[in-house]
N, C-alpha and C positions, 0 to 999 in steps of 0.2 A: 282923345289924348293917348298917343303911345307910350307907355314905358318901358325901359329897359330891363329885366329881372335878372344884371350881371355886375359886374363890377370890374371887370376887363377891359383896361382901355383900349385896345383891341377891338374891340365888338363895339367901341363908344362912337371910335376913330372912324371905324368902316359904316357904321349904320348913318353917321354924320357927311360921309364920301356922298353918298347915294341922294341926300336932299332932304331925310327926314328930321323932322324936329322930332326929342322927346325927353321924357325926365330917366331918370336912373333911380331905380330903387333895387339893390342886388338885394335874393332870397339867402336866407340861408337854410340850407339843406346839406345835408348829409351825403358825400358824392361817392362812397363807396362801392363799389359792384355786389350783387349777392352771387351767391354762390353756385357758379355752372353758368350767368348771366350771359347771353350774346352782347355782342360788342354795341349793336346797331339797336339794340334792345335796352342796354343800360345809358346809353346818353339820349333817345328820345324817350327813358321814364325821366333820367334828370332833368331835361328842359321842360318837360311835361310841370312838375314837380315844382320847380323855382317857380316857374309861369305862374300856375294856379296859386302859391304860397304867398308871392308877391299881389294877385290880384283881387284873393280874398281878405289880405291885410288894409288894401285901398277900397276894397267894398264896405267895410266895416267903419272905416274912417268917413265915406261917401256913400249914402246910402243908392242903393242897386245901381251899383257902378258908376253912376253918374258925375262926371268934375264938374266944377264949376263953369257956368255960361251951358249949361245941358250938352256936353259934349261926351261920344261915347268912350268906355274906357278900353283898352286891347294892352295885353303885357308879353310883353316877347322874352322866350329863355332859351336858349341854350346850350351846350355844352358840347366839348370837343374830346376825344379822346383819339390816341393812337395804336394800335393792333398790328401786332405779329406772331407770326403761328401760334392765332387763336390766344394769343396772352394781350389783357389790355394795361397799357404803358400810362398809365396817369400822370400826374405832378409828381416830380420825384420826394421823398422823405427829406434827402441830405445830400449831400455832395456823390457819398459814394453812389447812392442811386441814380442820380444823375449816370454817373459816370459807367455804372454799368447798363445802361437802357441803350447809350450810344454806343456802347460795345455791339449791344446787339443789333441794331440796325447799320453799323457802319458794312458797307459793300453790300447793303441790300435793299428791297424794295418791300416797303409795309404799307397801310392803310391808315387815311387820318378820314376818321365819321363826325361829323356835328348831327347833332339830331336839334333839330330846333320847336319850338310850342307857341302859337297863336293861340293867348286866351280874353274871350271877349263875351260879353251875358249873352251870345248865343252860342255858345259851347268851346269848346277845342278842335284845334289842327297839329298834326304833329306828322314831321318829315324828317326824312335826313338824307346828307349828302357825302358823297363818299370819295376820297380823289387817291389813288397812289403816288408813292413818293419814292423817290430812288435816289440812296445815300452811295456817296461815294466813299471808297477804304479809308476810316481816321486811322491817326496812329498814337498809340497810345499819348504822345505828347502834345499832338492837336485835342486831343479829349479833355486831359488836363489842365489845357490853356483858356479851352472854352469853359469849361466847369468854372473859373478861379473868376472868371469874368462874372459869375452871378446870374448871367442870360437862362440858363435853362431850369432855373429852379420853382419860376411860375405856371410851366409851361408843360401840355399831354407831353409824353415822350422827350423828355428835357433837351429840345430845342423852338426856335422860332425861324421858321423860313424868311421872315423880315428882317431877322439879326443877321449877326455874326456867320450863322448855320448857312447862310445862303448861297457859301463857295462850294458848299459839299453836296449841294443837291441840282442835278444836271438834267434832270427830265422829273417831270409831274403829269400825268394822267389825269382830269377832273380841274373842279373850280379851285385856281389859285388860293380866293378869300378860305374856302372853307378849311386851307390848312393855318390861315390866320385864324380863325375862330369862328366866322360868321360865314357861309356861303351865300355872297350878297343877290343872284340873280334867284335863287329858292325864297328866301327872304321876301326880294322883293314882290313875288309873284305872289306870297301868301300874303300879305301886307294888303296887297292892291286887289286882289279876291273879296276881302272884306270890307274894300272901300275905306281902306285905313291910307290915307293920304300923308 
């Protein structure tokens, strides 16, 4: 049995794209960076992290891992983040956060990382994927217009390339999905590794 360890429709939509059945149980963890954290280091400890918090909360309810009908258990987490010079662009706070994150990125090309976590009772996998993104110049009153819209307030680097944001972005380097949240062809190859169907 798969679970999901997010709560992203997002990552519900896309893991459902691909043909898998599974439940959603999102972790809650703590998604802060520590201090001096690499980029590609602090979203595979998050997915690390929800994964295991999620699948040790389902082991205790089911003992050693097992669902019902003896089926085995595997919990999928990850998280997305966006970077630029070396700064990681989370969820914005509030409006103005939002609003100044696209300052920064507008007319340039930054890094969106998912680091993703396979955990199953025979240990962990932990990957991520990395894809560049190249903004084109906003202007202060596209910024504003996007912000007032409410799109980028759930989102790494407050936008979504499936939104709104999609006029501004003319070239991407890397897996499409993973600037959605999930990089579905990484996924899937960890997924089918472990014989998780």
């Amino acid at each position: 049995m798969l679970v999901l360890a997010s709560a992203s429709p997002r990552r519900r939509e896309l893991l459902a794209q691909v043909g898998y059945q599974f439940e959603v149980q999102p972790a809650n963890v703590p998604e802060d960076p520590l201090p001096e954290e690499d980029a590609i280091v602090y979203v595979t400890r998050l997915a690390r992290e929800k994964a295991e918090a999620v699948f040790r909360e389902l082991c205790t309810r089911n003992r050693e891992g097992e669902r019902q009908h003896g089926q085995r258990l595997a919990v999928l987490g990850a998280d997305t983040t966006v970077t630029l010079d070396n700064e990681i662009l989370g969820k914005p706070e509030n409006a103005a956060d939002a609003t100044r994150m696209l300052r920064l990125l507008s007319g340039r090309s930054h890094r969106v990382i998912t680091g993703v976590a396979v955990v199953t009772e025979t240990g962990v996998e932990v990957a991520a994927e990395v894809t560049a993104v190249r903004f084109l110049t906003l202007s202060d009153e596209e910024i504003a217009a996007y912000v007032a819209t409410g799109e980028p307030m759930d989102k790494a680097g407050a936008y979504g390339i499936q939104g709104h944001a999609a006029r501004w972005i003319p070239r991407i380097e890397g897996c499409y999905f993973n600037v959605m949240g999930l990089p579905l062809a990484l996924v899937c190859s960890m997924l089918e590794s472990r014989n998780i169907a």
